[in-house]
BAFI-3210 file (N, C-alpha, C; in Angstrom, 3 decimals, decimal comma, padded with zeros to 6 digits):
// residues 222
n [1|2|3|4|5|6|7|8|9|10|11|12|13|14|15|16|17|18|19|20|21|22|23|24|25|26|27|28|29|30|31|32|33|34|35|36|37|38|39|40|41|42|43|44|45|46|47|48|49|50|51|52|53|54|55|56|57|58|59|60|61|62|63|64|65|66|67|68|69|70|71|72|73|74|75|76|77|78|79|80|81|82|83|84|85|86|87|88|89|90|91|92|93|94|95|96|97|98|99|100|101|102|103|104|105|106|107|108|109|110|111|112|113|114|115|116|117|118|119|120|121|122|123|124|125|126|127|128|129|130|131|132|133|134|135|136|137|138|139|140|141|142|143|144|145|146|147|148|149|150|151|152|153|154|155|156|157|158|159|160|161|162|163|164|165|166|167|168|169|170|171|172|173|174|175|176|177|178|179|180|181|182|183|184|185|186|187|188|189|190|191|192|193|194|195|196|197|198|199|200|201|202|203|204|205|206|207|208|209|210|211|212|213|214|215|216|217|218|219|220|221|222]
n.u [023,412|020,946|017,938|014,071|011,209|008,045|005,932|004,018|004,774|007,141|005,951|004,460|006,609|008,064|005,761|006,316|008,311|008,351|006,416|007,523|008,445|010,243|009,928|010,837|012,546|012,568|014,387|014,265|015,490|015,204|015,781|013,578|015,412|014,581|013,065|012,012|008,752|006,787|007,603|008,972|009,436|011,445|011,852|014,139|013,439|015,199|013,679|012,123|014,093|013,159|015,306|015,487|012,984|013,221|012,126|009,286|007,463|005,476|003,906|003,645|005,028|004,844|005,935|006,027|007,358|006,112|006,949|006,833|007,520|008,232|007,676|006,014|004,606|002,946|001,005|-001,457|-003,767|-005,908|-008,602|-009,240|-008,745|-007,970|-008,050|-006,459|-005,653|-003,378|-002,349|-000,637|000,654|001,562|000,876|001,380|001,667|001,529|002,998|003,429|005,407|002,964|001,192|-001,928|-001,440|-002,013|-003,041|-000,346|-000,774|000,772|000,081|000,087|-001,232|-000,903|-001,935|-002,247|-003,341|-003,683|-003,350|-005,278|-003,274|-000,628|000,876|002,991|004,795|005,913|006,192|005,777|005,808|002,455|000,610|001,609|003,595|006,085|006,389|008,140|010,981|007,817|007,458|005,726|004,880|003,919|002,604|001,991|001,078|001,067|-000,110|000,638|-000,559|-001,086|001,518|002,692|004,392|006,503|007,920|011,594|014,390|014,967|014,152|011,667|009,762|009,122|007,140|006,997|004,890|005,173|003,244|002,978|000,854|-000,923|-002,528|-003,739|-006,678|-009,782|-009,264|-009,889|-008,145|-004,955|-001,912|000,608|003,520|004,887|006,933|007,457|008,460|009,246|009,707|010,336|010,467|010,613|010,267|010,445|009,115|009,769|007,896|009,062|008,751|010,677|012,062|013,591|016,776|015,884|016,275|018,564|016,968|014,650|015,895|016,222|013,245|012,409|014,352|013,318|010,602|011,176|012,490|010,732|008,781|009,696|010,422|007,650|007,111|008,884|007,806|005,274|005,609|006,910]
n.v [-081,444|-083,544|-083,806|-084,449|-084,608|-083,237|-083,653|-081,529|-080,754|-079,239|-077,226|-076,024|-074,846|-073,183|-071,262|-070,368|-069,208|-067,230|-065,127|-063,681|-061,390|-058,513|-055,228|-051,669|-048,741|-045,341|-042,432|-039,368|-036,213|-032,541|-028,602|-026,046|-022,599|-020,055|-017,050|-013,718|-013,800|-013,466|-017,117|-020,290|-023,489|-026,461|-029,242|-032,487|-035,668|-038,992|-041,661|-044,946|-047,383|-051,185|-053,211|-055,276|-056,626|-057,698|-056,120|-054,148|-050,902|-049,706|-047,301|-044,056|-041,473|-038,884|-035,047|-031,630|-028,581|-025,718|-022,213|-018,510|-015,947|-012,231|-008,635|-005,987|-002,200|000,191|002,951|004,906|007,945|008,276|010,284|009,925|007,484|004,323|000,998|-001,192|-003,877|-006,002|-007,936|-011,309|-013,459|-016,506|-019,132|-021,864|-023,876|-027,379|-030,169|-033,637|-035,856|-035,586|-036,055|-033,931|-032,447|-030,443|-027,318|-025,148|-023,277|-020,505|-018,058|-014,628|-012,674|-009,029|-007,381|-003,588|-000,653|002,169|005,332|008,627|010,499|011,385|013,216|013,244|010,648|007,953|005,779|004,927|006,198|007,227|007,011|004,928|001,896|-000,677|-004,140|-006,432|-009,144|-011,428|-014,786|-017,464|-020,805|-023,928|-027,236|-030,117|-033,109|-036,373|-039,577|-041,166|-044,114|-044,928|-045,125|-045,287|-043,713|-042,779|-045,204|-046,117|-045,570|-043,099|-039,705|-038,060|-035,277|-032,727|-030,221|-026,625|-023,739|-020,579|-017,829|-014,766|-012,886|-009,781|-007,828|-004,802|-004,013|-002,569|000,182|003,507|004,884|004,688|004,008|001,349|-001,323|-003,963|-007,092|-010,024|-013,253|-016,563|-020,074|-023,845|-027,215|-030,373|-033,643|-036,593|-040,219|-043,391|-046,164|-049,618|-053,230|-056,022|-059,158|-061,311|-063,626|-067,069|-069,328|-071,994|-074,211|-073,259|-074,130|-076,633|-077,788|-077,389|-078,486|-081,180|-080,712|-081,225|-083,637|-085,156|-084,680|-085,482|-087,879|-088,552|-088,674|-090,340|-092,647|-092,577|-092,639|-095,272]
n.w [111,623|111,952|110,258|110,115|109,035|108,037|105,002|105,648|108,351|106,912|105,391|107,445|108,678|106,825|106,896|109,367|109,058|107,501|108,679|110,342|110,374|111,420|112,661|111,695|111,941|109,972|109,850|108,604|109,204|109,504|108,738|107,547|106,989|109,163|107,384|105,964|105,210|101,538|101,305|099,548|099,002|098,294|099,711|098,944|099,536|100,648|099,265|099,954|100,256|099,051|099,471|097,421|097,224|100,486|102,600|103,758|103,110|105,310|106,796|106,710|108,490|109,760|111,366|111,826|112,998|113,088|112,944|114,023|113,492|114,850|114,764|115,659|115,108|116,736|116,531|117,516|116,422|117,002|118,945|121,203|123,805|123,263|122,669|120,970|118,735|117,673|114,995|113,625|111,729|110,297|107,403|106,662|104,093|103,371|101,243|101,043|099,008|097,116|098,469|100,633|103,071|104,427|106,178|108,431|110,851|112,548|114,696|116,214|118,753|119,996|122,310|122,728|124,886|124,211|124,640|123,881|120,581|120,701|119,380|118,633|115,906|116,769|117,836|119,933|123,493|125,059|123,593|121,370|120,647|120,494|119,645|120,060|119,704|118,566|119,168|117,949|118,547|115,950|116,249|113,984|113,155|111,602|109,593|106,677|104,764|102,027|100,834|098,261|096,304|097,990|097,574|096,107|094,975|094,520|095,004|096,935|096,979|099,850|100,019|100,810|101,666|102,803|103,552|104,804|107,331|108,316|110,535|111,931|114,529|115,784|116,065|114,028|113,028|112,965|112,681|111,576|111,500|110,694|110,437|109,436|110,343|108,641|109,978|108,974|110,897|110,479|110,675|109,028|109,299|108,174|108,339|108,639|107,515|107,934|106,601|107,801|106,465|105,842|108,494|109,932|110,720|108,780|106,690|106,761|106,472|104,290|102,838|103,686|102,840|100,019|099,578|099,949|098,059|096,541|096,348|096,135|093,487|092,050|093,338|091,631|089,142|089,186]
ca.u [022,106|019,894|016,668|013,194|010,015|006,946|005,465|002,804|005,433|007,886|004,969|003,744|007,922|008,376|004,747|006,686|010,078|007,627|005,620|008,862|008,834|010,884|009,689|012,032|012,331|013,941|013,781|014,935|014,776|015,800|014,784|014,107|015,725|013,623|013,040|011,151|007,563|006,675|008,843|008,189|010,873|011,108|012,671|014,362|013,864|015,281|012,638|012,120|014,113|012,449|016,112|015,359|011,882|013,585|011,825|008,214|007,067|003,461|003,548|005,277|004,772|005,255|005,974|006,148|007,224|006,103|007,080|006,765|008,815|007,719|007,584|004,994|004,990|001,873|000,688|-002,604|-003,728|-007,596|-008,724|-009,521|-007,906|-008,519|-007,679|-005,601|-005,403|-002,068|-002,237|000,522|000,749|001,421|-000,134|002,615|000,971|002,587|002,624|004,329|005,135|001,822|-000,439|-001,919|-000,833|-003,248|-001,951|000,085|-001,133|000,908|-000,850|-000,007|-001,980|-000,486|-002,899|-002,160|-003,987|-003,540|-003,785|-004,929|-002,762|000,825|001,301|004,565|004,661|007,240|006,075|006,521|005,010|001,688|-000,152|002,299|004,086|006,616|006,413|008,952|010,237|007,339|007,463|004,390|005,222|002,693|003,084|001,340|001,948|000,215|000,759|000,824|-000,473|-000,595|002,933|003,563|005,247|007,576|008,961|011,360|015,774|015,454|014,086|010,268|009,454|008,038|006,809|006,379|004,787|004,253|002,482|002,760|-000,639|-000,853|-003,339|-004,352|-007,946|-009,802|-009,273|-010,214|-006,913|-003,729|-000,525|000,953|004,661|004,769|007,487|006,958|009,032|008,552|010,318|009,795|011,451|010,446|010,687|009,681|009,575|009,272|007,757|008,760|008,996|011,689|011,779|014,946|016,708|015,285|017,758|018,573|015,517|013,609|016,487|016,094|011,944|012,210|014,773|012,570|009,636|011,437|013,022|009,591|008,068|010,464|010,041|006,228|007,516|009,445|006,542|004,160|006,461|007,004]
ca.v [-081,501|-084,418|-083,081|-085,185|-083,606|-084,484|-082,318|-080,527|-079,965|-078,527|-076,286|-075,121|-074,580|-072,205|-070,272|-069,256|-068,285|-065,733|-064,574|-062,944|-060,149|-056,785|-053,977|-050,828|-046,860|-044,973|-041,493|-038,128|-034,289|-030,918|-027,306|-024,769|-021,716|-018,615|-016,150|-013,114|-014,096|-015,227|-017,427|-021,489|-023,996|-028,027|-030,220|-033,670|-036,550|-039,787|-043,009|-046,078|-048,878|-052,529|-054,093|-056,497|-057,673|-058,023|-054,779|-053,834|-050,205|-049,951|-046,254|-042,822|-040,907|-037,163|-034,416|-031,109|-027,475|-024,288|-021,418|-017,398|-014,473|-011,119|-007,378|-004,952|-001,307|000,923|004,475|005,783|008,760|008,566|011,351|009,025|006,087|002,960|-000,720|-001,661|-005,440|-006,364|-009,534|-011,535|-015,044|-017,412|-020,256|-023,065|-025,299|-028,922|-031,045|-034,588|-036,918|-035,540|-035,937|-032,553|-032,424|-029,567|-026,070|-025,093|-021,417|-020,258|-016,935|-014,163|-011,449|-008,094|-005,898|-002,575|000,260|003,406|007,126|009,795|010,811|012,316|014,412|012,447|009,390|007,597|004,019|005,129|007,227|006,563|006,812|004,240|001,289|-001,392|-004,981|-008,023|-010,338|-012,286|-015,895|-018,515|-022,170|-024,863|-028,542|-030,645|-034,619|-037,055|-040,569|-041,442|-045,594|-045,449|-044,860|-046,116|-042,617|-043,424|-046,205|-046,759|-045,153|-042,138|-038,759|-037,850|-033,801|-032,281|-028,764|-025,844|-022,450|-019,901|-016,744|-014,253|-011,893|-009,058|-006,789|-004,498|-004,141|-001,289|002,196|003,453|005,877|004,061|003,583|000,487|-001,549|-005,143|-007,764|-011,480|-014,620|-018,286|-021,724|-025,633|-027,837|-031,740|-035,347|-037,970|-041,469|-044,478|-047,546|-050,393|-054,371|-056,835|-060,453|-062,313|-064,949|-068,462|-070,166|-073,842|-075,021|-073,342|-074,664|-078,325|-078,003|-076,944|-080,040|-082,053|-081,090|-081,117|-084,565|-086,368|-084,672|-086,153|-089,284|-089,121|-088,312|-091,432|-093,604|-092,309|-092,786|-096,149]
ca.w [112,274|111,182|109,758|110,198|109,113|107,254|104,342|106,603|108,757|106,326|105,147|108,619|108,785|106,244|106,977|110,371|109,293|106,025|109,332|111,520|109,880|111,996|112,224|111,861|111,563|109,175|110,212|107,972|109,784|108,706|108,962|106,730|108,156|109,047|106,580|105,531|104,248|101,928|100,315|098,636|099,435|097,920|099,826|098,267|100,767|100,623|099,093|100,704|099,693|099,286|099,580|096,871|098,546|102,019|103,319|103,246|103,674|106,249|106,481|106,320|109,803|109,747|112,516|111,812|113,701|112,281|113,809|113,366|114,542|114,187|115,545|115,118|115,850|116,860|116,572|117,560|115,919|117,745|119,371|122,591|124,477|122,752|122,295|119,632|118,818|116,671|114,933|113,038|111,696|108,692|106,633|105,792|103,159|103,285|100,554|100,677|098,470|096,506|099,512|100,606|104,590|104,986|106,583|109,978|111,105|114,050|115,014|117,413|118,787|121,105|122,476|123,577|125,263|123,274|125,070|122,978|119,738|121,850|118,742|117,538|115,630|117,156|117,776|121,604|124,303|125,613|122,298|120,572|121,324|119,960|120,404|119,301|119,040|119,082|118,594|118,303|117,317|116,404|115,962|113,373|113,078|110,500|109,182|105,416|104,718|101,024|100,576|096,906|095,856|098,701|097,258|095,331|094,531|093,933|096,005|097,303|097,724|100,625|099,778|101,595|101,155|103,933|103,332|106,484|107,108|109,293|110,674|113,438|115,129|117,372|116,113|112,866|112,859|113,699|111,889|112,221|110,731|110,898|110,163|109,880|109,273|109,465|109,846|110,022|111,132|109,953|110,709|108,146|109,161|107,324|109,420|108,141|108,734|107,482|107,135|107,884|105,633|106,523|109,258|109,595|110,679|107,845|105,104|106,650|106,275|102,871|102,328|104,116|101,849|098,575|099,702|100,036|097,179|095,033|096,510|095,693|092,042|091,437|092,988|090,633|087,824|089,267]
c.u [021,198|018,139|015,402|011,929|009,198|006,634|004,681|003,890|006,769|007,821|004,950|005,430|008,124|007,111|005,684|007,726|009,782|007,001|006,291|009,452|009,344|010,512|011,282|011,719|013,009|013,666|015,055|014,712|015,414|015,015|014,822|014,122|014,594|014,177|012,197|009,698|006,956|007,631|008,088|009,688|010,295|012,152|012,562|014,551|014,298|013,698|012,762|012,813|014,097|013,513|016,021|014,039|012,060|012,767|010,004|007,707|005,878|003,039|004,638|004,540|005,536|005,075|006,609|006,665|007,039|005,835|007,199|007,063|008,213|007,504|006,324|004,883|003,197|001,754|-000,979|-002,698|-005,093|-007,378|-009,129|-009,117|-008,870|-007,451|-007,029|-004,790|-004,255|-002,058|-001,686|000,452|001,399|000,760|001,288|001,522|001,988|002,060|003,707|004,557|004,077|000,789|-000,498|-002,026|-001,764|-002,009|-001,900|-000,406|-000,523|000,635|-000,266|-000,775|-001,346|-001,842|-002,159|-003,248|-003,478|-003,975|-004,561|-003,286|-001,601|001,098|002,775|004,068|006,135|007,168|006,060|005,372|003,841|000,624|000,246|003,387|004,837|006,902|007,180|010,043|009,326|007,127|006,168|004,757|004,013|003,009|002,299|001,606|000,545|000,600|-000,012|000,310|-000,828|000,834|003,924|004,365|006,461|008,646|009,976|013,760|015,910|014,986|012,299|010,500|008,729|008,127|006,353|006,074|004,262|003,962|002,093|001,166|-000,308|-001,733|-003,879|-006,440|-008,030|-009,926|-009,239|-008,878|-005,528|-003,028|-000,090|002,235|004,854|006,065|007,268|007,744|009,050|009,671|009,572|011,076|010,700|010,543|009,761|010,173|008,714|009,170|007,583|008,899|010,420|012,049|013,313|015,296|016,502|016,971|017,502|017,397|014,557|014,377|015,842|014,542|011,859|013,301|014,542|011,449|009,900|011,930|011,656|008,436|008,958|010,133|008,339|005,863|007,927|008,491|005,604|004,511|006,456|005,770]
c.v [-082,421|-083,433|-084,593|-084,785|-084,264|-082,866|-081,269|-080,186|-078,953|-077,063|-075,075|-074,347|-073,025|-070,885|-069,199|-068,895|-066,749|-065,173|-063,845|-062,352|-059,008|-056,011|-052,796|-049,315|-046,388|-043,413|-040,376|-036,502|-033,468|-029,741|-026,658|-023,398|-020,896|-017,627|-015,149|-014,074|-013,357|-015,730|-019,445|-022,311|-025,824|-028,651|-031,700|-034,725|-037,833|-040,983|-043,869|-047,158|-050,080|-053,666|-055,341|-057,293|-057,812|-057,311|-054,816|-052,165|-050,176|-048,466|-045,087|-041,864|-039,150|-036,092|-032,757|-029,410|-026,644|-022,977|-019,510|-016,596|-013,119|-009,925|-006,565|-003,133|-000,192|002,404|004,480|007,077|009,019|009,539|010,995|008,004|005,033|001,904|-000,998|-003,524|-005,307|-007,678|-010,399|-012,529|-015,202|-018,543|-020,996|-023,895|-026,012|-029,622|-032,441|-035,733|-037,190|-035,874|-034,345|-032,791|-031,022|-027,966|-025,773|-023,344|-021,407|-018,472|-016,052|-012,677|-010,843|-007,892|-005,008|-001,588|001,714|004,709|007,967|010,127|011,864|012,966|014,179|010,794|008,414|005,937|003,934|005,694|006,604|006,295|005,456|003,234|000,186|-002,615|-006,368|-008,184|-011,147|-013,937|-017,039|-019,625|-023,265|-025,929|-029,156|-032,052|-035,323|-038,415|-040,688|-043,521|-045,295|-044,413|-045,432|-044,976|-042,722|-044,253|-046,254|-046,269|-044,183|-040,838|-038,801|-036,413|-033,381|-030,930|-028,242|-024,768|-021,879|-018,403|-016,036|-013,237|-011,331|-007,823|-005,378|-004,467|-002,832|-000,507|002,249|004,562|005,469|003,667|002,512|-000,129|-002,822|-005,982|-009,060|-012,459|-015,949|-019,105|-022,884|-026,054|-029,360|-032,174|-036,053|-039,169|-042,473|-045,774|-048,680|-052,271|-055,275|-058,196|-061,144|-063,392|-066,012|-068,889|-071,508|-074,234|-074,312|-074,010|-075,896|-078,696|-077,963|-078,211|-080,993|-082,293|-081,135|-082,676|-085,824|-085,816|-085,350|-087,816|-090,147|-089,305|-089,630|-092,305|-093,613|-092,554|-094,177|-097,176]
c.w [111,481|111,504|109,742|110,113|107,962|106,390|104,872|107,396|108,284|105,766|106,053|108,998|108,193|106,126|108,433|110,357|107,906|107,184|110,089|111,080|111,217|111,909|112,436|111,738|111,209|109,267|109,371|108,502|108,893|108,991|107,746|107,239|108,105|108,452|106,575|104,876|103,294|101,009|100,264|098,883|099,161|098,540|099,574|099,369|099,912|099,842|099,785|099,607|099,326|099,655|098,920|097,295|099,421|102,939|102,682|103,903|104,340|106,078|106,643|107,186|109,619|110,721|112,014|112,785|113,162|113,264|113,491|114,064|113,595|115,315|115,348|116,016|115,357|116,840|116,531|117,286|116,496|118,937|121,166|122,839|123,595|122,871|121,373|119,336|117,322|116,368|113,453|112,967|109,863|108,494|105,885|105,517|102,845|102,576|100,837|099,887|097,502|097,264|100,352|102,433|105,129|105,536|107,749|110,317|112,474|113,531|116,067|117,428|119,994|121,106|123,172|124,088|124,902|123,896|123,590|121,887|120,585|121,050|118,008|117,544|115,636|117,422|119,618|122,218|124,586|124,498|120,860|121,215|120,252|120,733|119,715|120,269|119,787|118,542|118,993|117,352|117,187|115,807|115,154|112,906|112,287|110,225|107,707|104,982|102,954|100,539|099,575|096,605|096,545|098,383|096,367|095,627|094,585|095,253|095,443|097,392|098,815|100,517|100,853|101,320|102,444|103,202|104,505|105,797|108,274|109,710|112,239|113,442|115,866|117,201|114,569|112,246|113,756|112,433|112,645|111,028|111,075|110,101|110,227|109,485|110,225|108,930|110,212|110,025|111,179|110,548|109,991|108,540|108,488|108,327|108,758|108,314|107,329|107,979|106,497|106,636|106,118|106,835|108,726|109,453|109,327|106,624|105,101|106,223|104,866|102,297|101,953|103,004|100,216|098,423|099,120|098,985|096,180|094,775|095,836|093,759|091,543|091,579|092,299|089,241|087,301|088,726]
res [x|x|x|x|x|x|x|x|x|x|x|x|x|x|x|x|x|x|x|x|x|x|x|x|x|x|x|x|x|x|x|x|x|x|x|x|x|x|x|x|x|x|x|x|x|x|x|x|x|x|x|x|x|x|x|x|x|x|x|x|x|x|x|x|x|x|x|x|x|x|x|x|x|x|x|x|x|x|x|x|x|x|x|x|x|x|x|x|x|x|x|x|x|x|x|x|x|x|x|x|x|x|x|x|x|x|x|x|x|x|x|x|x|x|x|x|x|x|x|x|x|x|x|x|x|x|x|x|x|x|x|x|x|x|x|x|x|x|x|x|x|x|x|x|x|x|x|x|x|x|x|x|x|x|x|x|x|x|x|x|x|x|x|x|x|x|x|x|x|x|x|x|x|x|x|x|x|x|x|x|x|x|x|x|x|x|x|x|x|x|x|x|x|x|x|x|x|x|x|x|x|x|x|x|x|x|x|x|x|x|x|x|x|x|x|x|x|x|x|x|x|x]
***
């Protein structure tokens, strides 16, 4: 291929074969199973790798599920029909990478309607009642742009801590038995761009302008 180019154009050459950069997505999931609460859990992700300079990270995109399973079992002991609000959740605190991702609360609330005290505490009958499983999931998504911790060989952490809570409402004489456990379930992606090795046409520009700087070398010499 004969090559013919002038220094400005050898220049303006190699500005557009550094400007066609790729973008790409590098995406890591996982769960951590459901458990009793509460419990603390580190997971080791992958880093970003620069491929020698080839690669540039932009940002680090994050998608979370947090989700909470749980029973609860009632007894009224009030001497009159009442209300009885049941209410069950957790608090997953997300850390990633050393940025604080803030916290997921999935929440659930029964209500029942409570007779008079039936005289057995059974979790049953019209004074008492049992209610699971109940499950409430909630979604939480984020993106990450300084993403130097990200970078690099080795592994990033994303922490988690849930902490279940549980309470009833309504009657000032009620027994109550509560269970609670939580999961997530992740996705970390890395958005990033990538710039090709210079083709022909950018070798021959860079030929071109190394050709006729040389040339301006010897006449000056001359």
């Amino acid at each position: 291929m004969r090559c013919s180019v002038s220094i400005v154009g050898a220049i303006v050459g190699l500005v557009g074969v550094a400007g066609s950069a790729q973008a790409g997505l590098m995406t890591q999931t996982g769960t951590i199973p459901l458990r009793v609460t509460d419990w603390n859990e580190t997971i080791m992700l992958d880093q970003f790798d620069l491929a020698d300079g080839q690669r540039a990270l932009v940002s680090v995109g994050w998608t979370v599920a947090a989700t909470v399973i749980g029973s609860v079992e009632i007894e009224s002991l009030d001497a009159d029909t009442t209300m009885i609000g049941a209410n069950l959740g957790a608090t997953l605190s997300l850390d990633l990478g050393g940025h604080d991702l803030g916290d997921v609360e999935p929440m659930i609330t029964q209500n029942f309607m409570a007779t008079p005290f039936d005289g057995v505490i059974d979790f049953a009958g019209t004074s008492g009642a049992t209610f699971g499983p109940l499950i409430q999931d909630v979604i939480a998504s984020g993106t990450i742009f300084d993403a130097t911790n990200f970078i690099g060989s080795g592994l990033v952490p994303l922490q988690v801590g849930a902490i279940g809570a549980a309470w009833a409402s309504g009657s000032g004489n009620v027994i109550t038995s509560f269970t609670t456990e939580a999961r997530l379930t992740y996705e970390i992606v890395y958005q990033f761009t990538e710039v090709p090795a210079p083709g022909p046409v950018a070798l021959c520009a860079l030929a071109g302008a190394t050709a006729l700087s040389s040339r301006r070398r010897v006449r000056a010499a001359e």
